[in-house]
Structure formats: C-alpha cells, structure tokens
C-alpha positions as CSV (number, residue, x, y, z in Angstrom):
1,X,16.6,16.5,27.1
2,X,14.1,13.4,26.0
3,X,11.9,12.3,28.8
4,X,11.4,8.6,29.2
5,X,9.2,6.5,31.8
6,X,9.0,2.6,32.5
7,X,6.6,0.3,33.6
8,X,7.5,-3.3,34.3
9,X,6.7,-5.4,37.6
10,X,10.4,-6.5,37.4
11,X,13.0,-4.4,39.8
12,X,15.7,-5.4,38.2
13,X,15.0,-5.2,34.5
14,X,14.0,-1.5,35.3
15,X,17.3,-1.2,37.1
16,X,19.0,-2.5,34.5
17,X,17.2,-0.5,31.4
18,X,17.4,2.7,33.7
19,X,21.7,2.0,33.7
20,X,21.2,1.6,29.9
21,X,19.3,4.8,29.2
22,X,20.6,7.3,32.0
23,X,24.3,6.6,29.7
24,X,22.6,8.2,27.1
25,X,23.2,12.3,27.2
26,X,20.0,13.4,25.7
27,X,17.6,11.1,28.0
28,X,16.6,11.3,31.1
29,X,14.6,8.7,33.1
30,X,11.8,10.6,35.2
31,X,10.2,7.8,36.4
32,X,9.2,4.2,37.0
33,X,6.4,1.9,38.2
34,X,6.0,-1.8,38.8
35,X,2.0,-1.9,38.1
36,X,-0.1,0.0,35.1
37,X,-2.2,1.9,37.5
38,X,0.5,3.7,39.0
39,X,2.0,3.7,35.6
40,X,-1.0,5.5,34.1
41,X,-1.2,7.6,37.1
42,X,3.0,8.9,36.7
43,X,1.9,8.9,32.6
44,X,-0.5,11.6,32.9
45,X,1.1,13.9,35.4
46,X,4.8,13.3,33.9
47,X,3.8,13.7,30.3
48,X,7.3,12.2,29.2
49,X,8.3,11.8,25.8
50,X,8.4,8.5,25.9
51,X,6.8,5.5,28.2
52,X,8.2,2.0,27.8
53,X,5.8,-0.2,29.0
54,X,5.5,-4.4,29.3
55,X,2.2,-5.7,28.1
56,X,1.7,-7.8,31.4
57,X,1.6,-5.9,34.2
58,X,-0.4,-6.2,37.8
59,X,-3.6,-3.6,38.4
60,X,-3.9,-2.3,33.8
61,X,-1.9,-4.1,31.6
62,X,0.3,-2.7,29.1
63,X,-2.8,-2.4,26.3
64,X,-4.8,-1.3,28.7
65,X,-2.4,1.9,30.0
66,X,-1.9,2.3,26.3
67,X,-6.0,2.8,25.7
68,X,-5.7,5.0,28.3
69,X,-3.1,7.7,27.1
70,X,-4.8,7.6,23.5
71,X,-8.3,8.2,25.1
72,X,-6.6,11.4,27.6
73,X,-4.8,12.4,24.3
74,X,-1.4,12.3,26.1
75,X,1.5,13.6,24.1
76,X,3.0,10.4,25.3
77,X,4.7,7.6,22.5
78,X,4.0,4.2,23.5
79,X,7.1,1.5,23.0
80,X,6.8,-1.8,24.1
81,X,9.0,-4.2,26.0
82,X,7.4,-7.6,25.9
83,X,8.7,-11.9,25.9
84,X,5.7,-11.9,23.6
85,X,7.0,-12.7,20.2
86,X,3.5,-13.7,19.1
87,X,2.0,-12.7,16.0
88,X,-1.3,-11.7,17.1
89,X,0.1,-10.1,20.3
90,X,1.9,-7.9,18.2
91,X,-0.5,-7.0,15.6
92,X,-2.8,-5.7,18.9
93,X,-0.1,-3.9,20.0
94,X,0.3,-1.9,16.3
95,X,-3.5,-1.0,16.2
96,X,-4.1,0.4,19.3
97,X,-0.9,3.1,18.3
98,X,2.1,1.8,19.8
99,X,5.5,3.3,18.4
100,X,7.5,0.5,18.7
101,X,7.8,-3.6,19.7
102,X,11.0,-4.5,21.4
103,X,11.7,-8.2,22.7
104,X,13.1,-8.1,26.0
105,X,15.6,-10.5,24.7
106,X,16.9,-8.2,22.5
107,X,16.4,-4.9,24.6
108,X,20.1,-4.8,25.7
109,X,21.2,-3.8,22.2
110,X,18.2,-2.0,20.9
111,X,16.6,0.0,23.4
112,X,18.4,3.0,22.7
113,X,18.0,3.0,18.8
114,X,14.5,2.1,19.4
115,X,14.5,5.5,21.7
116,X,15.7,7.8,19.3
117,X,13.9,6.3,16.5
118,X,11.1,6.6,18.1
119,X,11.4,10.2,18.7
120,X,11.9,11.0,15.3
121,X,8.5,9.8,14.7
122,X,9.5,6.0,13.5
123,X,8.4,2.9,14.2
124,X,10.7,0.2,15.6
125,X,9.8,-3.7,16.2
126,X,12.4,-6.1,16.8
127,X,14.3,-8.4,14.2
128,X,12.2,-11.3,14.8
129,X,9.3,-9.4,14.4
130,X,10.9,-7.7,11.0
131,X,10.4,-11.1,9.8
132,X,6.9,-11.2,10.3
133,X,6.4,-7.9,8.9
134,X,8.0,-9.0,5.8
135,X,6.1,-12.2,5.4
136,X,2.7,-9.7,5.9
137,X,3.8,-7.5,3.5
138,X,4.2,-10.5,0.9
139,X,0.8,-11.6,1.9
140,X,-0.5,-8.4,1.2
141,X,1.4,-7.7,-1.7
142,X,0.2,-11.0,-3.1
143,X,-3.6,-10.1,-2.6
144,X,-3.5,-7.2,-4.2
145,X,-2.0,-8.7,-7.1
146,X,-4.6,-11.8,-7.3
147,X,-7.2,-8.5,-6.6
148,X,-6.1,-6.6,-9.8
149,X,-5.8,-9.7,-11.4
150,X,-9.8,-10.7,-10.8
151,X,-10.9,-7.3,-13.4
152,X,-9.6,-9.3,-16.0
153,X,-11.7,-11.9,-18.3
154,X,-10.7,-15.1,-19.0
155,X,-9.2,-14.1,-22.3
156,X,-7.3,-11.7,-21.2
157,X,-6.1,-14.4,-18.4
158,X,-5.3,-16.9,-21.2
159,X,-3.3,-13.7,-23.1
160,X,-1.6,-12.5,-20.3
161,X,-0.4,-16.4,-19.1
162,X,1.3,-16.6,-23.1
163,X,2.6,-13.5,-22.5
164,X,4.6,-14.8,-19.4
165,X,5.3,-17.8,-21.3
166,X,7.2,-14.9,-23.5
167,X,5.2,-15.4,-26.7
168,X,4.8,-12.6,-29.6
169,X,1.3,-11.7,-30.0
170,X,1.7,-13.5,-33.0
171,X,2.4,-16.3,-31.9
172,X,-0.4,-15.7,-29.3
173,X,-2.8,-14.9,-31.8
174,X,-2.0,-18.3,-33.6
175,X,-2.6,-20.2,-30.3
176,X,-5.7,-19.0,-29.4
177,X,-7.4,-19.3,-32.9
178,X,-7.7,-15.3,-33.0
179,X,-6.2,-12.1,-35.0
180,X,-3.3,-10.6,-33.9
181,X,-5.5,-7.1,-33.4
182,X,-7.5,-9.2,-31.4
183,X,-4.5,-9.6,-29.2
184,X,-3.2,-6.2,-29.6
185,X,-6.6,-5.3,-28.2
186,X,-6.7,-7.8,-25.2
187,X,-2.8,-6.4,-24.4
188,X,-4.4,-2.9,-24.4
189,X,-7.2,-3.9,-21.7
190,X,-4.9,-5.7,-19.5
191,X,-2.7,-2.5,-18.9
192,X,-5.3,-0.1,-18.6
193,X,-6.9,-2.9,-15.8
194,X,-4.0,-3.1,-14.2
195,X,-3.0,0.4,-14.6
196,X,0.4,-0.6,-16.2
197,X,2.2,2.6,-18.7
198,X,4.7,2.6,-20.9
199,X,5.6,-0.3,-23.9
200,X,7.6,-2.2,-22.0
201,X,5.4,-3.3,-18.8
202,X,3.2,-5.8,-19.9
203,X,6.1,-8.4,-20.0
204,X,7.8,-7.6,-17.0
205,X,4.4,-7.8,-15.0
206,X,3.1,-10.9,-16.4
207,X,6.4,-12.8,-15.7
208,X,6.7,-11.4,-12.1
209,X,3.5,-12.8,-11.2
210,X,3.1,-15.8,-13.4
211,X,2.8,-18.0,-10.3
212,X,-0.8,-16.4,-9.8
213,X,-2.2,-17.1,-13.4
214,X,-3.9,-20.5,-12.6
C-alpha cells in the first residue's frame, strides 16, 4: 500500500481528489491539510510516499513546503496540483525537485497515472505543459546545434552550406576556386568538429540543419 498526502486550502477539491484516489486499491490517503505549515508538519511525521501539494497555500506555500522536505531529506515525492500553467512557474517548480506538474483542470483524468508514474520514479507534467517541454527541448536542441556549429571556420561553413545544397565535392571544389582535396580535407574537419562517423553523415547533417548555416 502507496501512501499519499494532500495539501490544498480547498475542502472540496481534497474531498473530491481523496474519492478519486481512495478507488484506487494500492493507495491509501493518510492525510490532509488546508495550509503548508500543517502540511509540512503531517509531511515530516507521516513520511508518505507521496504529497500532492498546491503551490498557493495560506502559512508556506507549495515551493516553500517543497524546500522544506528536500532540506529534512524526507523520502517524500513532491507532485504538484496547480491553475498555474505558466512557464516560469513551472520551470521553479522542476528545479527545486518536484516529481510531477498536474493542472487542476486536468487532475480528474490524470491524477492517478501521475500517482503511479510517479512512484516508479517518472516525471509527469500535464499536456499543456508537454507542449512547453517540447518547444524547450527544440530550443535546446537548436543551441547546441548553432554551438557545434561555431568550431567550424568560415570555409568549412561555406563547404558545409554546398553540401546541403547537395553538391559533389567537385562541384564544390569548382565553386569555391579550390582543389577537390582541398574539399576532401574541409569534409574531414567538419565531421571530426562535429563528431559525426561513418561515410554517410555529412549529408544528412548538413541538410537537417541547413536553416542554421547563415
């Protein structure tokens, strides 16, 4: 049996997620609280599995109880119930350690995958928040790319923008007024710079992130 606590200054949201969980054989609600000092207080003499916590609360807020159970190293997995869809909100929430960012819109249908997600040692954020994550993700992905792309000189920029364009290092070599080992030689760098193997890479690379070779 999976031990699970909630904090929220709403009576009948707790009701309501207590119904949801208590359904749920393996879980077992051992306690609530409407404020985040009693919360805290419950947290540390409970030790459940699991707290679900809002982020606004009367007395500690949510971040605050969370702080808390890191700095009393509390066995304790943090998840989140929150109207906060914001960005920012969200990316506090992720690095002070919490497991999981559930919407309250969306806690009806999720709260109990979250749950057991959570307890296999996942994270879980809601769809909306998916989105951002991807978009992130791209962001990141994208500087990285521009970041790998920076150790190269501007020939080997010119060469690798041809090379995207899907021109033979021939045909390169002709362009830029240089030998074809000249070429061969700038192709050779660009891998090793960018830490690309194999015969077939170059190409694939350079066309993938064409849109950054400006």
């Amino acid at each position: 049996m999976k031990t699970i606590f909630i904090a929220d200054d709403h009576p009948i949201f707790r009701k309501g997620l207590i119904e949801i969980i208590s359904s749920e054989a393996d879980l077992e609600v051992i306690g609530e609280s409407g404020d985040g000092i009693a919360a805290l207080k419950f947290i540390t003499e409970l030790r459940p599995n699991i707290a679900l916590l809002d982020i606004q609360m009367p007395k500690m807020n949510g971040f605050e109880v969370l702080k808390k159970i890191s700095e009393f190293a509390l066995p304790t997995k943090v998840v989140f119930l929150t109207m906060h869809s914001e960005e920012d909100v969200f990316e506090k929430a992720m690095e002070l350690g919490a497991k999981a960012y559930l919407l309250k819109e969306s806690v009806t249908d999720d709260i109990i995958q979250c749950i057991h997600s959570v307890l296999l040692g996942k994270f879980y954020v809601s769809g909306s928040i998916t989105d951002y994550l991807y978009r992130l993700n791209s962001k990141l992905k994208v500087g990285n790319e521009k970041q790998g792309l920076q150790k190269l000189t501007s020939a080997e920029i010119k060469v690798l923008k041809l090379i995207a364009e899907k021109k033979s290092s021939k045909e390169i070599a002709e362009l830029l007024f240089v030998s074809v080992r000249t070429v061969e030689n700038h192709r050779n760098n660009i891998c090793t710079k960018l830490d690309l193997h194999g015969a077939n890479t170059l190409l694939p690379y350079a066309l993938e992130n064409k849109h950054l070779l400006v």
